[in-house]
MIZALO-399327 format. One line per 5 residues: number of its first residue (from 0); their letters; for each residue x, y, z of N, C-alpha, C. Coordinates in steps of 0.05 Angstrom, whole numbers, plus 32768, in hexadecimal, padded with zeros to 4 digits. Example, Ala and Ser with C-alpha at 12.3 -4.5 7.8 and 13.67 -1.06 7.14 Angstrom:
2
0	as	8108/7F8E/809C/80F6/7FA6/809C/8108/7FBE/809C | 8101/7FD3/808E/8111/7FEB/808F/8102/8001/809D
***
This chain:
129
0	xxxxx	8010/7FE8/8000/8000/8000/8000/8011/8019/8000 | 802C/801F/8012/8037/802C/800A/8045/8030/7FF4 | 804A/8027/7FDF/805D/8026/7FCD/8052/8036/7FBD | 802F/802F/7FBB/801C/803E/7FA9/8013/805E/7FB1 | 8018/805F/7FCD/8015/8075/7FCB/802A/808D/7FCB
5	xxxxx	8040/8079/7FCD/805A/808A/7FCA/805C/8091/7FA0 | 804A/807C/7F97/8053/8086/7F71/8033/8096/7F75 | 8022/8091/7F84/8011/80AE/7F80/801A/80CC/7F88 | 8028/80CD/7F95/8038/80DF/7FA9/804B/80F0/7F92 | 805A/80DE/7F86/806C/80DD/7F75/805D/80ED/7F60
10	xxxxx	804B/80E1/7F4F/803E/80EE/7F3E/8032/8108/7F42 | 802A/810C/7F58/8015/8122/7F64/8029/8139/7F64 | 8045/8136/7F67/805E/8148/7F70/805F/814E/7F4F | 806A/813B/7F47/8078/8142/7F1D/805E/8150/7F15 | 803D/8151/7F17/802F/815A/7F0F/8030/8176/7F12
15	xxxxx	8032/8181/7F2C/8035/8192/7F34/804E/81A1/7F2C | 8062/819A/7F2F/8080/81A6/7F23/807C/81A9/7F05 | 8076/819C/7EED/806E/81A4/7ED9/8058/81B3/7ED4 | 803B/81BD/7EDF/8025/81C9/7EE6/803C/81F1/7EF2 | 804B/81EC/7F02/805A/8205/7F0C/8068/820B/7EEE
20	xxxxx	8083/81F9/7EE1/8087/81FF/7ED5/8084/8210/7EB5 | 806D/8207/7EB1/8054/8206/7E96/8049/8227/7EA6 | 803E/822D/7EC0/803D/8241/7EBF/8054/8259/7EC3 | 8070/8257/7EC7/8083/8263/7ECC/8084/826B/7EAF | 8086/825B/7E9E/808C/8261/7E7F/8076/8275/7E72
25	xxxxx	805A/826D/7E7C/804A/8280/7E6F/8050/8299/7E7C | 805B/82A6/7E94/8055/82BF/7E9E/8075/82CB/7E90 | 808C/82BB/7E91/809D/82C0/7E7E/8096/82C9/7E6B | 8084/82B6/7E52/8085/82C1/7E38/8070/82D9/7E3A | 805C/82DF/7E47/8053/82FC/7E48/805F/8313/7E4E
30	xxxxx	8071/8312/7E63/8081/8328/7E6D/8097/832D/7E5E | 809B/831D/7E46/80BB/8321/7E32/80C0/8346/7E2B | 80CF/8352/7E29/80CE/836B/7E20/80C8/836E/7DFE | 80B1/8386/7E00/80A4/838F/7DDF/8091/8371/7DD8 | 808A/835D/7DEB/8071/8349/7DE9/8060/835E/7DE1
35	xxxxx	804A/8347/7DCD/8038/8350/7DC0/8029/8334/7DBE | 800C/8335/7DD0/8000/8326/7DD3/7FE6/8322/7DB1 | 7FEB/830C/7DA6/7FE3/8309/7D8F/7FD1/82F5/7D85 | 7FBE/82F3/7D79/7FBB/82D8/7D65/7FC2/82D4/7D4D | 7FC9/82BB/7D45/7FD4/82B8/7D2D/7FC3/829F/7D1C
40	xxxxx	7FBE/82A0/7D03/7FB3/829D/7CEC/7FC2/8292/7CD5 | 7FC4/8277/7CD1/7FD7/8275/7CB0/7FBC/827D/7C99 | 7FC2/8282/7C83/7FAC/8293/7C71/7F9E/8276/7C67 | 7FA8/825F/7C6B/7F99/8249/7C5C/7F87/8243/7C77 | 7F8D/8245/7C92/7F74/8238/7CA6/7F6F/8255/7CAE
45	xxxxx	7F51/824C/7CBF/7F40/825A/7CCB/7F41/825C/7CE5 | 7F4C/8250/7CF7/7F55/8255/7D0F/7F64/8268/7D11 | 7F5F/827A/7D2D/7F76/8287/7D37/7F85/8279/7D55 | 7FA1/8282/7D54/7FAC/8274/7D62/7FAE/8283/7D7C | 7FB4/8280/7D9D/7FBA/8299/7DA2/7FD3/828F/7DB0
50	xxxxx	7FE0/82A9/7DB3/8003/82A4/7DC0/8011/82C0/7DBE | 8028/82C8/7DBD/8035/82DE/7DC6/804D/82DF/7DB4 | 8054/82F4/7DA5/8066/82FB/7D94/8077/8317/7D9B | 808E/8317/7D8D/809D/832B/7D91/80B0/832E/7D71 | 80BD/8349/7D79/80CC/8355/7D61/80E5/8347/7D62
55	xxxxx	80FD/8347/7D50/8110/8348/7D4C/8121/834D/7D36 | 8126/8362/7D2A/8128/8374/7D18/8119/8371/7D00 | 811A/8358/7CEB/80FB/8359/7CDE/80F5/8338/7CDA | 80F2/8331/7CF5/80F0/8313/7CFE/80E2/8315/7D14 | 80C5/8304/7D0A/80B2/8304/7D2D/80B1/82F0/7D33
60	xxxxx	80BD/82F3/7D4B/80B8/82C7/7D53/80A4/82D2/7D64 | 808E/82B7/7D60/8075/82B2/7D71/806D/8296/7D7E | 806A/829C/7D97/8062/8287/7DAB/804F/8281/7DAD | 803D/8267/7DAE/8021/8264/7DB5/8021/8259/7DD5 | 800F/826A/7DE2/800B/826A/7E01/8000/824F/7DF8
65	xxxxx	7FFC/8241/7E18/800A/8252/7E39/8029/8245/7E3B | 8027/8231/7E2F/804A/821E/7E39/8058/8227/7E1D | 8050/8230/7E09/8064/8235/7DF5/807A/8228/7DF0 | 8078/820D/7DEF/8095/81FF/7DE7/8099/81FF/7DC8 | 808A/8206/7DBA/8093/820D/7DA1/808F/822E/7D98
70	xxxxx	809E/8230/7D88/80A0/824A/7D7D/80A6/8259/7D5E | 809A/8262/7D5A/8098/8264/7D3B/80A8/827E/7D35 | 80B7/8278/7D20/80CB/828B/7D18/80BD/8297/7CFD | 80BA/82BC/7CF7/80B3/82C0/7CE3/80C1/82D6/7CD0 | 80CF/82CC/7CB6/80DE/82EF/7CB2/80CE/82F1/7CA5
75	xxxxx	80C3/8307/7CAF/80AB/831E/7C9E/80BF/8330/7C89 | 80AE/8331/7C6E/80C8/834A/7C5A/80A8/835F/7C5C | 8094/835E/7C5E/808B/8374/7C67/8068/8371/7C70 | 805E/8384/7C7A/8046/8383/7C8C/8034/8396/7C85 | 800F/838E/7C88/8008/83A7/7C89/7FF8/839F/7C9F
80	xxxxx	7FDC/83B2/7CA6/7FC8/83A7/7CB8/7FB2/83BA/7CAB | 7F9C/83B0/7CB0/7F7A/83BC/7CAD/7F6C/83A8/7CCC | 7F56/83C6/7CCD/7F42/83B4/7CE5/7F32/839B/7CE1 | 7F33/8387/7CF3/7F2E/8375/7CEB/7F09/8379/7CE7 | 7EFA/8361/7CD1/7EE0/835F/7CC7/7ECB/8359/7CDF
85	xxxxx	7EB4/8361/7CD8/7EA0/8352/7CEB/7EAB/8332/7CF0 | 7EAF/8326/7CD8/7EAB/8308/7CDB/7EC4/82FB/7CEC | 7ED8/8308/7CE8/7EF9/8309/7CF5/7EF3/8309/7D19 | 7EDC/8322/7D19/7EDB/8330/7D36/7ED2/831A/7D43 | 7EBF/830A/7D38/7EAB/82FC/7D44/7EC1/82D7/7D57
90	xxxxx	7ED4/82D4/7D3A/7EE7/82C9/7D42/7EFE/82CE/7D58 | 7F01/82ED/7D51/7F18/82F4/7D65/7F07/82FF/7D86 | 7EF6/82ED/7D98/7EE7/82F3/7DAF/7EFD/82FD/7DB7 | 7F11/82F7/7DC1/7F29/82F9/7DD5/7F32/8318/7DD7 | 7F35/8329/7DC2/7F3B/833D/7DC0/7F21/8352/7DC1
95	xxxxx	7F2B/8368/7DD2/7F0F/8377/7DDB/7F13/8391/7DC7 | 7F09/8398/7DC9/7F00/83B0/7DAB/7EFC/83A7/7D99 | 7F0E/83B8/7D84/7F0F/83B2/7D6E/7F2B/83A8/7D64 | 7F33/8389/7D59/7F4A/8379/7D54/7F53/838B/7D40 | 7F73/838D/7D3F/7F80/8392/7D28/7F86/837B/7D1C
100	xxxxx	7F8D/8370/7CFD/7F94/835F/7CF1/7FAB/836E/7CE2 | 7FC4/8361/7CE3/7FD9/8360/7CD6/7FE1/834B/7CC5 | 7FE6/8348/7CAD/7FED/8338/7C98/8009/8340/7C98 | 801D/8328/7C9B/803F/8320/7C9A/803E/831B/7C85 | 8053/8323/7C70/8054/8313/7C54/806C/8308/7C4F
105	xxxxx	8079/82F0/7C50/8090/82E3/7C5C/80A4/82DD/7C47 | 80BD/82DE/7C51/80D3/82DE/7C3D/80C9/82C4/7C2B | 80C7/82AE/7C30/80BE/8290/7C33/80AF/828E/7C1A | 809E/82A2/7C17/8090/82AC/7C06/8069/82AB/7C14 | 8070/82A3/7C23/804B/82A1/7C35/803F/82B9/7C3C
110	xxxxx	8028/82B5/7C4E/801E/82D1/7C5E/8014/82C0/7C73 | 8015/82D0/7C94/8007/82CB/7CA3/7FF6/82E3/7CB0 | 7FE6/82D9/7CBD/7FD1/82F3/7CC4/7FD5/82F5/7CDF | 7FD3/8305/7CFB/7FCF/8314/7D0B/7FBC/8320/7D15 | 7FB7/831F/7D2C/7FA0/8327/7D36/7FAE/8333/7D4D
115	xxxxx	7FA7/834B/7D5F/7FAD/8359/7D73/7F95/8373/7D7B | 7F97/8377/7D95/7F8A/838C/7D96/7F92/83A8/7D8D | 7F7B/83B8/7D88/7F86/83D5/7D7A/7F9D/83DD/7D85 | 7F99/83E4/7D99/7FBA/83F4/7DAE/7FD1/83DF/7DAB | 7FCE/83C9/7DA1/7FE3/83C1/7D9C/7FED/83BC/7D82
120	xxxxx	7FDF/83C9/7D6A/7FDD/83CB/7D52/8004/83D0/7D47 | 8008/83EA/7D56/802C/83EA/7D4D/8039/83DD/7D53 | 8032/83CE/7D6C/804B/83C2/7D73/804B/83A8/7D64 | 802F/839C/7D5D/802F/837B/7D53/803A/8385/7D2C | 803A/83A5/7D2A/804C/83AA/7D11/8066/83AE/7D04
125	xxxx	806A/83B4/7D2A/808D/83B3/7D2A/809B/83C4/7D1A | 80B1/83B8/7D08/80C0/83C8/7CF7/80B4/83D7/7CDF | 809B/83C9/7CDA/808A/83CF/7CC7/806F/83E9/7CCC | 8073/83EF/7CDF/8057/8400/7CEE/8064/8420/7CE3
***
């Protein structure tokens, strides 16, 4: 009887230590300097994604919350934004006002889309704003 409750014990601890960790990382990737809390969109699906991006000279890597173990690297060669549509809005609940949408148009040759709130309209434009 003890053995079992020593690998429940066991388990109940690693749950917890990975549960702390997973949130140490999300309050990390929000607090990064020039974060820009975002959703992201490839132009072939309809989902938006949500997670947290940043600049680096004309390269946005973006994280998808909350544990972000992956991370998406993007060189943007250039950007615009328009307000996002009724039908966009209805998708983007998460963001309160009115969403800005930013279209990346990628060395790669792709585009991805962007979603952020208005006040954060320059910053998710970066070098491009």
């Amino acid at each position: 009887m003890s053995a079992a409750l020593a690998a429940v014990l066991t388990m109940l601890v690693l749950g917890a230590g990975a549960l702390v960790v997973t949130l140490r990382r999300n309050r990390a990737l929000r607090r990064r300097p020039s974060n820009v809390r975002a959703f992201m969109r490839h132009t072939d699906r309809e989902r938006w994604l949500p997670g947290h991006g940043l600049w680096v000279n004309d390269v946005f890597a973006f994280r998808r919350s909350p544990a972000g173990w992956n991370e998406t690297i993007l060189w943007v060669t250039s950007a615009s934004a328009r307000t996002a549509t009724e039908e966009e809005r209805s998708r983007l609940r998460r963001i309160e006002g009115h969403p800005a949408i930013a279209t990346f148009m990628l060395a790669s040759g792709g585009s991805v889309a962007f979603a952020c709130s208005a006040e954060d309209r320059a910053e998710l434009l970066g070098p491009f704003a």
